[in-house]
MIMAR-873883 format. One record per atom (N, C-alpha, C, O): x, y, z; residue in one letter. Coordinates in steps of 0.02 Angstrom, whole numbers, plus 50000, padded with zeros to 5 digits. Example, Ala and Ser with C-alpha at 12.3 -4.5 7.8 and 13.67 -1.06 7.14 Angstrom:
REM MIMAR-873883
506604971650390a/506154977550390a/506604983550390a/507124983450423a/506424988850354s/506844994750357s/506455000250394s/506705005750402s/
***
This chain:
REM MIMAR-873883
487335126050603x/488015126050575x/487975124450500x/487645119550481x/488305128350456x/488385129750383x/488955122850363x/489535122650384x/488695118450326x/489305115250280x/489315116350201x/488825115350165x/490015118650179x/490015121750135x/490515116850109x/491005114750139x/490245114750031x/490515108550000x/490765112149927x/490445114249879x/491655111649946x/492115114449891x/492255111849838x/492465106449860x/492285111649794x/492665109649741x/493265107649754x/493485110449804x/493675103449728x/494375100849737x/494595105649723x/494445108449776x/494905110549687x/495405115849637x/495025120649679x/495425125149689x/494595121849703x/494345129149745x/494615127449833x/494805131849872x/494585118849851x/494885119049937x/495555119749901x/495625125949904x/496015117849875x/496675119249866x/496705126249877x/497005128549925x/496315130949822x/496495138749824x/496345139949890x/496735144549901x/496105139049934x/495615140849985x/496605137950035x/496965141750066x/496655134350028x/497165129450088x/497845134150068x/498275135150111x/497905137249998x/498575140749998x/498365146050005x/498795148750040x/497805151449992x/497685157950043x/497755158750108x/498015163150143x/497405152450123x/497735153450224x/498315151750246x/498425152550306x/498805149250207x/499265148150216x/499785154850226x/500175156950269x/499495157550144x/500025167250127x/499625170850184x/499915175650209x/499125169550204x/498775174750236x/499005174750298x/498795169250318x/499315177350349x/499315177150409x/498875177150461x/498775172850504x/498565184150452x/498015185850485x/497565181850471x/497315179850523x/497265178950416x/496605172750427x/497065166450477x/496805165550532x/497685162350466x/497825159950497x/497745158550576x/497655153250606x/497825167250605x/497705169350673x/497275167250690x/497265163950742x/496625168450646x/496095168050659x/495685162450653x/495125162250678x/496105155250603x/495815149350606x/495905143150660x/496395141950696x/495395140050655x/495685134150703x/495665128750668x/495195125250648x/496315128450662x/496465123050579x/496185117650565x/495925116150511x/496225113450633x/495805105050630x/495365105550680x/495245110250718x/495095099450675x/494635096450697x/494765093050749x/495305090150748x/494345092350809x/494565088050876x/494165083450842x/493795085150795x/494195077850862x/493925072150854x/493385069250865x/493145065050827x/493015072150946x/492575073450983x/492135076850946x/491535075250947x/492475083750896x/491925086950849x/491685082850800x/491095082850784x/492215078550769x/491975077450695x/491395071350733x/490885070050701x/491465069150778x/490885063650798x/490365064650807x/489905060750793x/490285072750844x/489715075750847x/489425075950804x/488855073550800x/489865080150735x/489285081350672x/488905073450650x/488325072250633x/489435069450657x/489135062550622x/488535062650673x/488055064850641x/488335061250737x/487765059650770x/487115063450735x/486555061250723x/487415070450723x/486985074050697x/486875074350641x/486525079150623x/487075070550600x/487155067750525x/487085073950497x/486565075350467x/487605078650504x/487845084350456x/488235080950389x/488215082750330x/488495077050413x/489005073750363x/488515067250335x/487995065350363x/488875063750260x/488655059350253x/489015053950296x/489585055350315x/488725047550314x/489065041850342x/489645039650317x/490105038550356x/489705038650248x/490275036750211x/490815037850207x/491275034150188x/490825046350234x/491745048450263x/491805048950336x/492115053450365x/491485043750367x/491405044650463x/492355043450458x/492775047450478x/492505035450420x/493155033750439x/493685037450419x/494265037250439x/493435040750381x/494135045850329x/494085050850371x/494595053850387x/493495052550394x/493785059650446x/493915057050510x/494445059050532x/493745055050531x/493985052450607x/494715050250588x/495085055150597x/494895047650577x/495805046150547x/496065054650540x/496425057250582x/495865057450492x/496135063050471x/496035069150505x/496225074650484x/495575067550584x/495555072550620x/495875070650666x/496305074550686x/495825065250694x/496515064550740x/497195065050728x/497575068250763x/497405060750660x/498205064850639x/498445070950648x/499025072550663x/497815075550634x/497815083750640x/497765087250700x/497935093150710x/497495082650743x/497785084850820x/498525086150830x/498765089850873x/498875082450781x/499845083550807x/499885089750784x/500455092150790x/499415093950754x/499645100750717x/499385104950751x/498835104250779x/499835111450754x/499685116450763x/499025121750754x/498945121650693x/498485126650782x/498205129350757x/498485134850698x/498105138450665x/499295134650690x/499525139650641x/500075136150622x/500635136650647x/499835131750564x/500285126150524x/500715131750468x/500445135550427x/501275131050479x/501685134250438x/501705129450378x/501605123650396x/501815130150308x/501765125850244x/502155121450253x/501925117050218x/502665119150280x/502965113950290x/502465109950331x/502225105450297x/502225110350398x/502035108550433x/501225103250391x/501075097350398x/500875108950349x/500315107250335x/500515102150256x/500125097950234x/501205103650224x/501205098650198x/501335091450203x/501345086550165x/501465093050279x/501685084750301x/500865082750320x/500665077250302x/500555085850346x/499765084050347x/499565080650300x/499305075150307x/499665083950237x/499355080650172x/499695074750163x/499345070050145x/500285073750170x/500595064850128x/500555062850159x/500765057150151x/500215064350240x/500285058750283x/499455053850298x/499285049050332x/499165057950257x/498495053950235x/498585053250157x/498475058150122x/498805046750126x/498865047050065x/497915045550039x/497455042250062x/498005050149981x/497495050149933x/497405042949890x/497765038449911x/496965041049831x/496385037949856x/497025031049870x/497635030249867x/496395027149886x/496725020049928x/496405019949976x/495825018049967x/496575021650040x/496405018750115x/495805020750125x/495465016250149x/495565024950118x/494775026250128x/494295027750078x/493815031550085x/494445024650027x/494035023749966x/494155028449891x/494715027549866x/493825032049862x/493995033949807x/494115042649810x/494255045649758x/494045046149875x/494135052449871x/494755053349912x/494965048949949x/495065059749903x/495575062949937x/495625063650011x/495115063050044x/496295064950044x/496375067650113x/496915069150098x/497275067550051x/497005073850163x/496655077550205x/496135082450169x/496255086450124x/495555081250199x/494895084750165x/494635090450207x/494195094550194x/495045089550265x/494415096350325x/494835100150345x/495405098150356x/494665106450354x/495015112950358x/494385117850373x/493975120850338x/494555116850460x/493785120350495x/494165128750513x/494735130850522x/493435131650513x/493445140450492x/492985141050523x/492495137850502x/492885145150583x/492425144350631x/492075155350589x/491615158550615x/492405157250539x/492225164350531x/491515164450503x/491405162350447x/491085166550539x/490475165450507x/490155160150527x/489815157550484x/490155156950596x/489815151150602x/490035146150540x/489735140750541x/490355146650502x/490305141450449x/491085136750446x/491605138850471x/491035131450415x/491475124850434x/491345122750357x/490835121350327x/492215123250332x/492525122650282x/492665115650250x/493245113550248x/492175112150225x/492315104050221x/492355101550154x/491925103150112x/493005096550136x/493085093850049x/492955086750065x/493355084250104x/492435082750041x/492395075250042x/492435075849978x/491975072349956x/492715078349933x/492575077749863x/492825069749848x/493295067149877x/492405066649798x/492445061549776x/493265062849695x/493295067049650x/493585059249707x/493955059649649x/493825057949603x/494015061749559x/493555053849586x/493535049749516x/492845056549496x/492805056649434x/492355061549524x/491985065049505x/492375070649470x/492115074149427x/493025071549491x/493565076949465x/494035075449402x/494305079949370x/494105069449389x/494595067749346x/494435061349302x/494835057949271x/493715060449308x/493365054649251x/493225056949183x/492875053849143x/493525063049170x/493445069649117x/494095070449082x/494155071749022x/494765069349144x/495135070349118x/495525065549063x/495555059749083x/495775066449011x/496155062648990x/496935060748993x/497345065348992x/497125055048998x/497745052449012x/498145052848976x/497805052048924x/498815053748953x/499445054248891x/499355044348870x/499315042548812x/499335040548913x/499555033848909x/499015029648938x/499105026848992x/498275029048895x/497865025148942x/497905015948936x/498145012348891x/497645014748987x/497775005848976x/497585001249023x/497855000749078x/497004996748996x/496464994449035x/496804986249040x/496624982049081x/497344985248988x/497584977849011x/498344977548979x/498624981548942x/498584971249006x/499614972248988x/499484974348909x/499684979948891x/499224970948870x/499354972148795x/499534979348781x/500024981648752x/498694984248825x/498884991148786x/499434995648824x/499695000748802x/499554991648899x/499974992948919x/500854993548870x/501234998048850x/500824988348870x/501404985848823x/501434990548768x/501954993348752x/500854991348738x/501004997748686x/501055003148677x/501125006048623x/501005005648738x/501235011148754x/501975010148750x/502295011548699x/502245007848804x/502935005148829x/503175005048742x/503365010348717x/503145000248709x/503585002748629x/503395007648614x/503885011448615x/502965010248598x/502935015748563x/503205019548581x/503605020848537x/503305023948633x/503695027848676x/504435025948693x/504935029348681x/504395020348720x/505145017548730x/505325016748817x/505845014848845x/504855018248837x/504675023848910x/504635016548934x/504375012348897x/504955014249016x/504725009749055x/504175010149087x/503775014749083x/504115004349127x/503065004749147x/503335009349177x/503295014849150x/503625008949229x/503785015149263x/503575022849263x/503265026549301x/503875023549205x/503795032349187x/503065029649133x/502665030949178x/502755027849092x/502195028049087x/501615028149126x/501045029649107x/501795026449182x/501285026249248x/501295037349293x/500825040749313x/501945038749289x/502195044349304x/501855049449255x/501495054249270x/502025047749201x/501545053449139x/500885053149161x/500605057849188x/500615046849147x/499815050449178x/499535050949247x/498925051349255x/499935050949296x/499835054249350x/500105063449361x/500005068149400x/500425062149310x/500645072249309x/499905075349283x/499885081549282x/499405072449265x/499005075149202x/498675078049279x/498405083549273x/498655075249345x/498085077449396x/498445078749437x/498175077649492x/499235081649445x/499515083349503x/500235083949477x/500455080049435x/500665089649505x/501305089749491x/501705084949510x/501645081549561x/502245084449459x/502845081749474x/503105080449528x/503365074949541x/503055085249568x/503305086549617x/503115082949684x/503445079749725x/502175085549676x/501775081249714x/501975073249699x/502145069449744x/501945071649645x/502035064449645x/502385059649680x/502185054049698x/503145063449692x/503665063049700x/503765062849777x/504155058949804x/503435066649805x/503245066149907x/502985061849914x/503155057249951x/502235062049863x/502075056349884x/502295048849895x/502245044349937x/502595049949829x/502915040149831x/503595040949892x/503675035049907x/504005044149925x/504505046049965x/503965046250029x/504235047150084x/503435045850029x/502915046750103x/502875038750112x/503095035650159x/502525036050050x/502385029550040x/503055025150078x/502965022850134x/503445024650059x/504165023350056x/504425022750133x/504675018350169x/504255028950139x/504765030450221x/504075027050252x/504195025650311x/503565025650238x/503125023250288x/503225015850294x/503365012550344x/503125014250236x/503365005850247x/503785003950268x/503654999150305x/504675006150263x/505045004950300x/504845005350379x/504825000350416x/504695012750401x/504305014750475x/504095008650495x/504265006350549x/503615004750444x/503344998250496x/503624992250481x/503344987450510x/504124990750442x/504784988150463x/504954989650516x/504534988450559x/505494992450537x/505744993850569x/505444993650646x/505764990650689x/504884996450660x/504294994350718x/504304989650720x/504584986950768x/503954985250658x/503894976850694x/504404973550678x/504254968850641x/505044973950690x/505524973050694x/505804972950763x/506224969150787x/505414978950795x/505854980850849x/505214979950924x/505134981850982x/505034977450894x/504194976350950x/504124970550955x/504224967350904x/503894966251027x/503924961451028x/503354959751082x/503104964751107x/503034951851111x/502404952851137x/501964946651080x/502184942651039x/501344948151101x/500944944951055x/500464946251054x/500214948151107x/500064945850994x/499684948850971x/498894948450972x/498674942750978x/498444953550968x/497864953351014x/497364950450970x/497474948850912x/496814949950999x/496224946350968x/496254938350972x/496074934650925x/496614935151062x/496294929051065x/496614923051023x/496304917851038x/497034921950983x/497344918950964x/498214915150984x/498564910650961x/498254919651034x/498794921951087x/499534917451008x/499874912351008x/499444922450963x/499924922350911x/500524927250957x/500344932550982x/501294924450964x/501874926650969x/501984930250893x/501854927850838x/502324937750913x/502524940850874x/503124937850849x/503474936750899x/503524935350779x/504124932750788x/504714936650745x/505294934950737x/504394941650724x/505054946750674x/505604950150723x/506184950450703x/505474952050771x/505764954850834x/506324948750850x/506894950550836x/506294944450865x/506544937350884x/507154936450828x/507744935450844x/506954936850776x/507104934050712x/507944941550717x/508544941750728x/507274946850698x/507824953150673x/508324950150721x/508714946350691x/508464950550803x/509034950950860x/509474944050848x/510074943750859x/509014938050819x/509464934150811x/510054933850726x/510554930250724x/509924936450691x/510174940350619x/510584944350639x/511124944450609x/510504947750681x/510854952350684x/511494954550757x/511834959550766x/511414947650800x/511764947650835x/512054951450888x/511734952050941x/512494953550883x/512854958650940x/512754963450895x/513324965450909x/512514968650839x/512644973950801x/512174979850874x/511744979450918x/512714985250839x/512384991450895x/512144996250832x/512484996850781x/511504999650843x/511445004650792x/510855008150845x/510715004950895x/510515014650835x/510315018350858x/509635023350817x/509325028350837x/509585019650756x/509215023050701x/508865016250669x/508865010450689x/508505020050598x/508325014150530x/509025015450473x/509275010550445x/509235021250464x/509975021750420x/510505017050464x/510885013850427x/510575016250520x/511085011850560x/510875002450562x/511164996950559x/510285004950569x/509924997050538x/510094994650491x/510464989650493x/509914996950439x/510054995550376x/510804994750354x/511034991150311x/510944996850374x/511854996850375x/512194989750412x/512574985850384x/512024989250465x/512064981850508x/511594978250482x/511444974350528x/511254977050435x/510814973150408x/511314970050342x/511344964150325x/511664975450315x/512164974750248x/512614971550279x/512574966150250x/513144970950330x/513444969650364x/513304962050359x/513804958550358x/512824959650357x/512694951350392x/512974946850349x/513294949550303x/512964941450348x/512984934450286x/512544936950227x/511964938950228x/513064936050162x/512604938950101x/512484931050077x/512434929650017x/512444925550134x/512164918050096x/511374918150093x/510994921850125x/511214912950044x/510584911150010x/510074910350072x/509464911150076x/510564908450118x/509884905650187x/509794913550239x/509284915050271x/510304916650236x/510334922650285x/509824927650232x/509424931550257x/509884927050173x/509324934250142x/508644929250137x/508104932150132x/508644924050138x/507804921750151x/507674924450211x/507184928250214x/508004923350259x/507844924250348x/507614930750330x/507004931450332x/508144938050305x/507944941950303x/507254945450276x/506854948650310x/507214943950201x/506614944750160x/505804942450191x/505244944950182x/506134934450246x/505404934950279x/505344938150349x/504824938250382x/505854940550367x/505694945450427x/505424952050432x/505144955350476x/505634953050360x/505214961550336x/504534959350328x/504104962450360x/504334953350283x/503594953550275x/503254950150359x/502684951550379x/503564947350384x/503434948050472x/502854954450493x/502264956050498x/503644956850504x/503604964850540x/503064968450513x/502724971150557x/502884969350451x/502494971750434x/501674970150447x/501264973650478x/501584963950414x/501184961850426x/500894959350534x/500314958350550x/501344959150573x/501184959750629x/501234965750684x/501214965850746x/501334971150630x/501084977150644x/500234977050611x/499734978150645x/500244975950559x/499494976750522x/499154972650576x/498614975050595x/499364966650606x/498774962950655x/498844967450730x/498324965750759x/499054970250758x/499364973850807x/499064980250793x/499154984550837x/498554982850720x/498314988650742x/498974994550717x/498815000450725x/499444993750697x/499964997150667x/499755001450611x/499145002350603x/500205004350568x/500235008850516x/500425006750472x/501035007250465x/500065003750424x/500364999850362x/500315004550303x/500005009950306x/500675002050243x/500335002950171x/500024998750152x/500244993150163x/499284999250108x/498994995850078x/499144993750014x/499034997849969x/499364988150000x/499894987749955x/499844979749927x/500264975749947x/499254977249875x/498554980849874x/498004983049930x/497614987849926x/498094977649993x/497684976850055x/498224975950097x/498814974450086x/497864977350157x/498174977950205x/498464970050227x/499024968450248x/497944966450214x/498254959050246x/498934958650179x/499484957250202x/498904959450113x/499544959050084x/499824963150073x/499914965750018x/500134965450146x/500424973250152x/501004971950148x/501324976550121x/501484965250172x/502074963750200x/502524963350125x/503044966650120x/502294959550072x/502604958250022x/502754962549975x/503304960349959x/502664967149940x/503094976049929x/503544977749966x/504144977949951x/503234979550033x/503924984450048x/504394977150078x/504954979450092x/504404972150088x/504984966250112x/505294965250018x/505784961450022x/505224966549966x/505354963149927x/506014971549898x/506604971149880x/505544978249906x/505834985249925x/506564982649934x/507024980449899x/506424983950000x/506934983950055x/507574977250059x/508124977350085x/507254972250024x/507794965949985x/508314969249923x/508904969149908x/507774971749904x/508194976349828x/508754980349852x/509334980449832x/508434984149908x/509274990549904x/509554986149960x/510144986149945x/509494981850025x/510114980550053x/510384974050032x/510764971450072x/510234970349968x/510474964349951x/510734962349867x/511174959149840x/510164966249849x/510184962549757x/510754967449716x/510974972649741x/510964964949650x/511574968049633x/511084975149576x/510484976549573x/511594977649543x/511554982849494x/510664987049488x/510344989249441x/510494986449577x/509944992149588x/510174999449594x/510755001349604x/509615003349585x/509895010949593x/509575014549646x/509095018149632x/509765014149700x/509325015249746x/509035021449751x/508635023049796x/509295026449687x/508815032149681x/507985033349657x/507605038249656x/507915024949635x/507635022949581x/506955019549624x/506595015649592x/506745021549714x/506195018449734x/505715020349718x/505215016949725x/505695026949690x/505065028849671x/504915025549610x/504305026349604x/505125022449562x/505185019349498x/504735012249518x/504215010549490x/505085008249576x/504915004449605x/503965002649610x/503584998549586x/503915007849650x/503285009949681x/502725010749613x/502215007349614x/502845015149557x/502615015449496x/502325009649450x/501805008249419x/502965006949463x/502894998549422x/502324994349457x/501864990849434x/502524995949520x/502064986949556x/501234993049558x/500754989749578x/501094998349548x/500515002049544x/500084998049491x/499524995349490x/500674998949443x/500324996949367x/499994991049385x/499384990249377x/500424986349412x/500274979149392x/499614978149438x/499164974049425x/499614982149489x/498904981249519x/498354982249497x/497874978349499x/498404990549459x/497764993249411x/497464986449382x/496914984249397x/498024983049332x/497824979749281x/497554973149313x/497254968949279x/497724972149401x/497254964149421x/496704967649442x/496194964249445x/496654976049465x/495894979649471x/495334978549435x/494764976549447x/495804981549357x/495374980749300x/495004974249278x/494404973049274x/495574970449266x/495474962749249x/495154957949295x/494974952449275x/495094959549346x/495114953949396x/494694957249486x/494144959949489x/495024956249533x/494914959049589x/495494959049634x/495874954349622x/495664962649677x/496104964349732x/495554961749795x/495744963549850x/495104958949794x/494784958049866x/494684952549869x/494374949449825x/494984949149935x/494784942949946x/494374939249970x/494414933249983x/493904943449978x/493234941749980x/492894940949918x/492394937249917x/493134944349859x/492814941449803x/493314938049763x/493104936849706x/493884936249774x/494384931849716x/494744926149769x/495054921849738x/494744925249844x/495134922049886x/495814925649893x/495864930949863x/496364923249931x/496784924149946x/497384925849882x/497914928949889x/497184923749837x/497684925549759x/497474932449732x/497744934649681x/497004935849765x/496874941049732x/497194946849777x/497194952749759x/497524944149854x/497864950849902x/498554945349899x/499064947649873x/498574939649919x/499584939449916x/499774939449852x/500344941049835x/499134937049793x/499504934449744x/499704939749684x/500154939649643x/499134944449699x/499104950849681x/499974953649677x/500414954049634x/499894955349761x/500214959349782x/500914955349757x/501264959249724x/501164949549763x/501724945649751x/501844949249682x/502254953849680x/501464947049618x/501364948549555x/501714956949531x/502104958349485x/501364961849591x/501674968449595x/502284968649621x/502614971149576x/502664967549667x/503234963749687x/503664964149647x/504104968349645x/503534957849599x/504174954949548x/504184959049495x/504694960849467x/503494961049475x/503674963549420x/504184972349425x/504454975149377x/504154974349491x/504564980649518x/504964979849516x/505334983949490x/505224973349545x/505894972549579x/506314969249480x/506874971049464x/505934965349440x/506044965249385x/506414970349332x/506934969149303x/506074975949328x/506234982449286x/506724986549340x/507204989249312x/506674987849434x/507344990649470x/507914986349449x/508444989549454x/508014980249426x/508514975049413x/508854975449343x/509374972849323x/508344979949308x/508814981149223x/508164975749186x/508354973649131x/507504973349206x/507204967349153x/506934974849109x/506874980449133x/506824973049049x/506384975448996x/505684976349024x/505524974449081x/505244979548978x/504434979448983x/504184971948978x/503764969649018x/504364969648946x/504084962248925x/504234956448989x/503894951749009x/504944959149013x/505354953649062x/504664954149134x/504364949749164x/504664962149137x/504184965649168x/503784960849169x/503914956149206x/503254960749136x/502674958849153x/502684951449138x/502124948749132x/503084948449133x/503224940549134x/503344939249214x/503004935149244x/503804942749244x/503604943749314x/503174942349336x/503054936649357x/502794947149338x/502104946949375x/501624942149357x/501154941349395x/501664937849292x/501404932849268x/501424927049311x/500994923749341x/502244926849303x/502364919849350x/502284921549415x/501964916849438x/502364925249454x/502114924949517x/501444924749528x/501264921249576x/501024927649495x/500164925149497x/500134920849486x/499754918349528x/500374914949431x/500194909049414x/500344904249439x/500204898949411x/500684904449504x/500884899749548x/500384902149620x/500344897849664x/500094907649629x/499554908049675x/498914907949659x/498484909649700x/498744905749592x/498064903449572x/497864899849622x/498264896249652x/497124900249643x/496734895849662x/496844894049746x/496684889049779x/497234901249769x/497434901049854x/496924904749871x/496714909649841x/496704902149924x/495954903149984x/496194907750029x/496764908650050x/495534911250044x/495684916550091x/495134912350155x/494524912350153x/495674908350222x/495214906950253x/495714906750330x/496074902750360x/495514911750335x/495714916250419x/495594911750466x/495114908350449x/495884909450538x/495674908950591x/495394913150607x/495434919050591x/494954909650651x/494474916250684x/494434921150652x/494494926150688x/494324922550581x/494254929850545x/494664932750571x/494484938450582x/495244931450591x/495814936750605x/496374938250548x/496734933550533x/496454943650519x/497164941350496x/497884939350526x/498334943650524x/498004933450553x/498574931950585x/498764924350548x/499324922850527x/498294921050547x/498424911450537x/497864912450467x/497334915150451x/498404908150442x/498914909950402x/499014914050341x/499224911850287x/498804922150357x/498994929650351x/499424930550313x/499544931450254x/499814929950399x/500604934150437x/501054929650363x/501324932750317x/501054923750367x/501594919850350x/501564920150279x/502054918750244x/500934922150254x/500854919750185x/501124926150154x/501054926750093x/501334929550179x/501714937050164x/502544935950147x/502904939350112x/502634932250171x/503534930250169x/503264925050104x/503694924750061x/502824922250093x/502864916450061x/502724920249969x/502854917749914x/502414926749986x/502284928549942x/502934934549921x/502884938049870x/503384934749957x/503844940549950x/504404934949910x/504594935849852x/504574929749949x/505044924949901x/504914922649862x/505354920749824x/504264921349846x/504024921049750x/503984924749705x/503914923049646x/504024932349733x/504184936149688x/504754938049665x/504814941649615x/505324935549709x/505914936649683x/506214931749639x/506754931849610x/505574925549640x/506034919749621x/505734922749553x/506144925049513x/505064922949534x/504754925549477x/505164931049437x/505334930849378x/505274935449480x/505914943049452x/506454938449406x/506534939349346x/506834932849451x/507294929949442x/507314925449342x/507604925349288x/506834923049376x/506514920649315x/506464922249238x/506604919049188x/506194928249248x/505974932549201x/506704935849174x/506864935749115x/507094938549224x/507534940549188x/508164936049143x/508604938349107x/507994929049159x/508404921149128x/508094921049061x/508334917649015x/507574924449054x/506924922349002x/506914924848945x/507234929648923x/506544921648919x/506424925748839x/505734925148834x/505404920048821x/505484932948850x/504714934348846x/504424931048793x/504014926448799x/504644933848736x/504194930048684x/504204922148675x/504004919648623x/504424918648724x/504284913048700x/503904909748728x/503704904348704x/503644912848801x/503154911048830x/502704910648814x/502564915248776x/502074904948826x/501414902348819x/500894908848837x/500534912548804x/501054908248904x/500714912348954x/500694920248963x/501164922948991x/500174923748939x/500254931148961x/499964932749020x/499674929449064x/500124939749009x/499864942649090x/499294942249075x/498954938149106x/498944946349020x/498244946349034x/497834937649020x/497234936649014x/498204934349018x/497764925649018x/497814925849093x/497284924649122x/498404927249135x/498444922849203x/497934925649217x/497544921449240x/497574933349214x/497284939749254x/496534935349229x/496344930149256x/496374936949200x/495964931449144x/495494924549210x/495004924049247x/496164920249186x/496304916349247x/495904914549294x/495434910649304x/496404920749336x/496214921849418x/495614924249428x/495464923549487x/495324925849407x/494674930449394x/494034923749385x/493684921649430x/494034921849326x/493664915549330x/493854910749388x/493374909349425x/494384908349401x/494244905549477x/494164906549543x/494174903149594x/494044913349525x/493754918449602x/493084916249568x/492764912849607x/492774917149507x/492094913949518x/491884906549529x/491344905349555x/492294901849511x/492214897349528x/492294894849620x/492064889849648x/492594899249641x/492784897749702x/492354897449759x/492084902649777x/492264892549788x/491784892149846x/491644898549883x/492144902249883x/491034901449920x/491224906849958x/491344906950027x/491374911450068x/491414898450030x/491834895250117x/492614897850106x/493004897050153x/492884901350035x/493584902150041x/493594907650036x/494154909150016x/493224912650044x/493244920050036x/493374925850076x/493284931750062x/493594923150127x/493664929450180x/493184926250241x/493184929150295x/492844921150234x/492344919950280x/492494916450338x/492234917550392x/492974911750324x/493254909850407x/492564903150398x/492364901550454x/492254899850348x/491824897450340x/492044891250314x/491614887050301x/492894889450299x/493064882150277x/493974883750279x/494294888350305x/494114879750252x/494834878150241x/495074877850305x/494694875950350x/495844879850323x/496254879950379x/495654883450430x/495594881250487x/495404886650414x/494764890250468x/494504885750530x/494394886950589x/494454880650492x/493754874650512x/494284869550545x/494054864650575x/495034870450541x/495424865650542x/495694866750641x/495804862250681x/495694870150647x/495864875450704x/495444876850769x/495064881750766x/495454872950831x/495104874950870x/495294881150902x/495854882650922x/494724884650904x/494654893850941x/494204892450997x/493724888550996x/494444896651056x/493794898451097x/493624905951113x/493344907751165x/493824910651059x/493574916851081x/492924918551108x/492404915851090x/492974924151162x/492524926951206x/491914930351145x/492144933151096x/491314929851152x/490914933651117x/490964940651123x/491034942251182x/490964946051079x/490944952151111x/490334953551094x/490064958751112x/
***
């Protein structure tokens, strides 16, 4: 068996010919069973490194048709978002062609496609960030949007963040509505389920638009939108322990705090535009790049401030600029919410993400609003503290940091906690 390794811009041409083409259509068998792509791995046709990206992206493609009409095959594509979840290359990558004995395969690496290209607005930390932002006039927002058009249309962009979007809500709304407890031995009670029915009382709805609607409906007091704000980062996050469908947003364990801080914005906070989530999504991107660049997103190498505190940081500073803050208010945001999760440990029970995970997701969704809050009372320039010092920061005390607090389940609350899980 022939593997034939495409170019990015040649599988695209290749994916919209079979599309116009009918007759090749007839004749292809679009995906992959699952069973196959395992085979090739035994037989190490493939490299090891995309076992997980295709096994994901060949089973999704089981829901499809052998004759995906373009609608059909473009829901294929956003529904494996590109890079993020399985490292630095694209999906959906496989598009099997049995004509010729030969099997049609893209692991193309991205960053090999577009480390050439140049950006309208490049920016490795807030400063040059920021100077872009004056010079232009342009919010982080749409400076983040310009140089993502440079490697993909408008258009594309635009599904994508609306894929992103409707997914996070999706697992809202699931662990919201799912209840039980959760596996791996810890016999953790799911409690967003509990929470949502008691919030929400006698309401009848039949959807997530009817949800959301009886969600608006409730007490707009200070104690009823905390309940709320930590029931989204709940749900989310005890779907992520449950094996669910999250966004990685930066990581999966600080998946809950984006879309709960989202979803606070349009059913609670004043003078949002709720046309404006994709804007949203843009902003808290940036602020991640720049703890990428500066710092780390893994909590195995920075502790627990580098996925809630991160992610918190991206949060406020979104929900900051959806709220009317400036560039500057912006990233004062995300300042103060990192600088109050300096020096938080990543130390799992039982290496699970559940204790204390789940919780530290709500804890990190209401600091970012308090941070948003903040910032917009504020007067940037008079602050001490920049973004790039906190980033700075956090970074040096991920090196200083023990590596009993790193993901290892090797000290802190870890050690505090009797477990008796079964060996597997």
């Amino acid at each position: 068996m022939e593997v034939q390794i495409l170019p990015y811009d040649e599988y695209l041409k290749y994916l919209k010919n079979a599309l116009l083409n009918t007759d090749e259509i007839r004749g292809t068998t679009a995906f992959w069973t699952l069973n196959e792509a395992l085979e090739l791995f035994k037989r190490k046709v493939l490299p090891n490194r995309y076992e997980s990206a295709a096994i994901k992206v060949a089973s999704s493609y089981l829901a499809y048709s052998a004759k995906p009409s373009k609608e059909k095959l473009n829901i294929a594509w956003w529904e494996n978002p590109y890079p993020g979840n399985y490292g630095d290359w694209l999906t959906p990558f496989i598009f099997n062609h049995y004509t010729d004995n030969k099997i049609i395969f893209q692991p193309t690496n991205i960053n090999n496609n577009i480390k050439d290209i140049e950006v309208p607005f490049d920016f490795k930390n807030s400063n040059e960030l920021l100077h872009w932002c004056i010079k232009t006039g342009l919010p982080i927002c749409e400076i983040v949007k310009e140089n993502e058009k440079t490697i993909r249309e408008e258009m594309q962009v635009s599904l994508a963040l609306n894929n992103i979007w409707e997914t996070m809500l999706a697992c809202i709304y699931k662990g919201c509505h799912t209840e039980g407890e959760l596996p791996g031995g810890l016999f953790v009670q799911r409690r967003a389920f509990a929470l949502n029915k008691k919030l929400l009382k006698e309401a009848q709805y039949n959807n997530i638009n009817e949800w959301m609607a009886a969600i608006k409906n409730t007490s707009q007091s200070f104690s009823n939108i905390l309940d709320w704000v930590s029931c989204f980062a709940l749900a989310v996050n005890e779907q992520n322990a449950s094996f669910g469908r999250v966004v990685t947003a930066p990581t999966n364990g600080a998946a809950g705090v984006v879309p709960a801080v989202l979803l606070y914005a349009l059913l609670f906070a004043e003078n949002k535009n709720e046309e404006k989530v994709s804007n949203f999504l843009l902003t808290a991107s940036a602020i991640g790049i720049l703890f990428k660049n500066g710092a780390t997103i893994s909590a195995a190498m920075g502790g627990c401030q580098a996925e809630i505190g991160v992610s918190s940081a991206m949060a406020a500073a979104a929900l900051t600029e959806l709220l009317g803050g400036n560039q500057k208010q912006t990233m004062m945001a995300a300042e103060i919410a990192m600088e109050h999760h300096l020096g938080l440990t990543c130390d799992p029970v039982g290496g699970l993400v559940q204790i204390p995970c789940i919780e530290r997701n709500t804890m990190g969704a209401i600091k970012a609003i308090t941070a948003a809050q903040l910032a917009l009372q504020s007067t940037p320039d008079l602050a001490l503290v920049s973004l790039d010092k906190v980033i700075k920061t956090m970074w040096n005390t991920a090196l200083d940091m023990s590596v009993k607090y790193k993901e290892t389940a090797e000290g802190g609350l870890a050690m505090q906690i009797p477990i008796g899980l079964a060996e597997c």
